[in-house]
C-alpha positions, 0 to 999 in steps of 0.5 A: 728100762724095768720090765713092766709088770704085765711082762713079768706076770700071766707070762706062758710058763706060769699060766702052765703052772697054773693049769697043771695044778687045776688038773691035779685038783679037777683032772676032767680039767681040759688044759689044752683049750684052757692054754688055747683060750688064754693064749688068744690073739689079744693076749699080748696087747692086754695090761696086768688087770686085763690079763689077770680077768683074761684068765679068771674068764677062762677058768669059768669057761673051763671050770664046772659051771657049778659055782660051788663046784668050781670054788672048791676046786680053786681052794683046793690050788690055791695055796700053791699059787702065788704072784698076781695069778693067784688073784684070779681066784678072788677075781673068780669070786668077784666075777661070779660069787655075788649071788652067794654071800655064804660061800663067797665071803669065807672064799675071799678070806682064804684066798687073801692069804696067798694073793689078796682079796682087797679088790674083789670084796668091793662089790660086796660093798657097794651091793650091801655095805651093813651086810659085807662089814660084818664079814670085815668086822669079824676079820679085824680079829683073825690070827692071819694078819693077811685077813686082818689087814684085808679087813682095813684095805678092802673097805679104803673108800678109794683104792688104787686100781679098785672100784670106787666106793662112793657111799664110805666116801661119803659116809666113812662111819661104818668103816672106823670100827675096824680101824679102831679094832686093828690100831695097834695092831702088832703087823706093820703091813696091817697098820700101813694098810689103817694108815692109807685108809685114814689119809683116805677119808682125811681127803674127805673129811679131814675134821674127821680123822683129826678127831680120831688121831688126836684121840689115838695119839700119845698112848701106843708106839705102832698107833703113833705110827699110824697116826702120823702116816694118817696125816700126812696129806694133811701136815703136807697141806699145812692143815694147822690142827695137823701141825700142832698135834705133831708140835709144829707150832706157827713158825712166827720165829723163824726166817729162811733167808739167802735161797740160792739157786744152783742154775737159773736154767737147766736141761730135762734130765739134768738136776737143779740144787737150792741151798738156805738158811733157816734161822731160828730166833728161840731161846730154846729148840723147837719142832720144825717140819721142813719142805719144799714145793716145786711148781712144774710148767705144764703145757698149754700155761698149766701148773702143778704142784707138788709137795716134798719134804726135807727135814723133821725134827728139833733144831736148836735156835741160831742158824742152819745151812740146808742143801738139796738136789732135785731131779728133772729126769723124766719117770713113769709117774712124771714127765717134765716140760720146758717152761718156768718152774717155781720152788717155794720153802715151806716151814711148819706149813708156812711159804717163807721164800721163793725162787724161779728158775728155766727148765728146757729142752733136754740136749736130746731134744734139741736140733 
């Protein structure tokens, strides 16, 4: 099994790293009840974001209690730290800077290069969305693309393991010009980072962000790219003015026929296999975006759903064998139950067959 990432990070020998190049920045540093205060009773028990705030507390307690003071010093390490220790030094900032915008702002632009700022400049935000957009705006333009991209990826009006930002989410208004300074930006981390903050607001408002992508598209190869990765939770709603920007058109002259199933019942563990044929009745190719959704048996008569895709692309008209494997093996992200499962073929957004079938207990599982 992987190890986990609390295990693989904050372990004893990078804090000491850690505290080794504090004291050459700051020798009255005292490492010794700085290793003592990290490495505490609750210290194994904890999770990546615990151990990660763990440290920055720590380094208050034994750093200059002048906040300048202390910033300095971490500007002064940071470039020789890396890995998720070095976002203690933004989370020193989110933790203690929010009283000084002039030197915290700059701070988290300069530590983004060596770890990344995108969680702590959202208190920022919240506290003062006009104010902490100008520092973003300015951003969009730098030379690093580590800042470029924090100017996207810190504003996400929902960001993974951040805090919330619940007034972008309801206004997303002040947020579009930095995607519009950063769209054909020529780093693929940056356009990644456009890219989820617009399937973001899609959630939202979707009319939205099909304004702005029908606007973008057509015209640059990276924008494109982004567009396309915009609308993603889009095209796998079947929303139709996201298909028809792509060239999905209504598929009135396409048929999926003879869904055949591999087992009508399978173990835990164990994969199932569907096999169809997808007819095209044109006189000439067309786009076609093919998927399947597998709806999961979950306990107590619940279902969930989720969307996968196959195939995108032009077929030519007549007839297409399409096969596929699915696997039932339990993964951190997801965990199977016994029960009735149901697989659905979806074509330009469109339900066209259906099939059940039995997933059990795995042979592990079973007396």
């Amino acid at each position: 099994m992987p190890e986990k990432l609390k295990d693989l990070f904050f372990t004893t020998s990078s804090i000491a790293e850690l505290r080794e190049a504090i004291a050459q920045a700051y020798p009255a540093f005292d490492k010794e009840r700085f290793m003592a205060l990290v490495l505490d009773a609750t210290w194994e028990d904890k999770e990546l974001k615990q151990k990660m705030r763990h440290v920055t507390e720590c380094l208050h307690e034994t750093l200059p209690a002048d906040y300048p003071e202390a910033l300095e010093i971490l500007k002064q390490v940071a470039p020789s730290a890396s890995g998720f220790e070095a976002m203690c030094f933004p989370d020193y900032v989110e933790c203690y800077g929010t009283d000084h915008w002039d030197l915290s702002l700059p701070a988290l632009a300069f530590f983004t290069r060596f770890s990344s700022s995108e969680f702590a400049i959202r208190p920022f935000l919240a506290q003062d969305p006009e104010r902490a957009m100008e520092y973003l705006y300015t951003w969009a333009e730098d030379d690093n693309h580590h800042v470029r991209r924090l100017a996207s990826e810190g504003c996400r009006p929902s960001l993974p393991w951040a805090m919330a930002l619940p007034h972008f989410k309801k206004d997303p208004s002040l947020i579009l010009p930095v995607l519009e300074k950063l769209k054909r930006d020529e780093s693929e981390f940056v356009r990644k980072s456009v890219a989820n903050n617009l399937n973001g607001i899609s959630k939202d408002h979707p009319d939205l962000v099909l304004d702005i992508c029908e606007r973008w598209h057509g015209h640059n190869s990276n924008t494109d790219w982004i567009v396309k990765h915009a609308c993603r939770t889009m095209l796998k709603a079947g929303n139709k003015r996201a298909m028809r920007l792509f060239g999905f058109a209504e598929p009135k002259h396409i048929r999926v026929v003879n869904l055949t199933l591999g087992q009508q019942a399978l173990p835990i563990g164990d994969e199932q296999t569907f096999t169809f044929k997808l007819t095209v009745d044109t006189d000439e190719a067309c786009q076609v975006r093919l998927e399947y959704v597998m709806h999961f048996a979950r306990p107590k008569g619940k279902v969930s759903r989720k969307v996968f895709q196959l195939r995108e692309g032009s077929f030519e008209p007549g007839h297409h064998t399409i096969s596929k494997r699915h696997s039932f093996v339990d993964q951190s992200t997801r965990k199977h139950f016994p029960g009735q499962h149901r697989i659905a073929i979806i074509v330009n957004g469109v339900e066209m067959a259906e099939a059940n079938f039995q997933l059990t207990e795995s042979e592990g599982d079973r007396p």
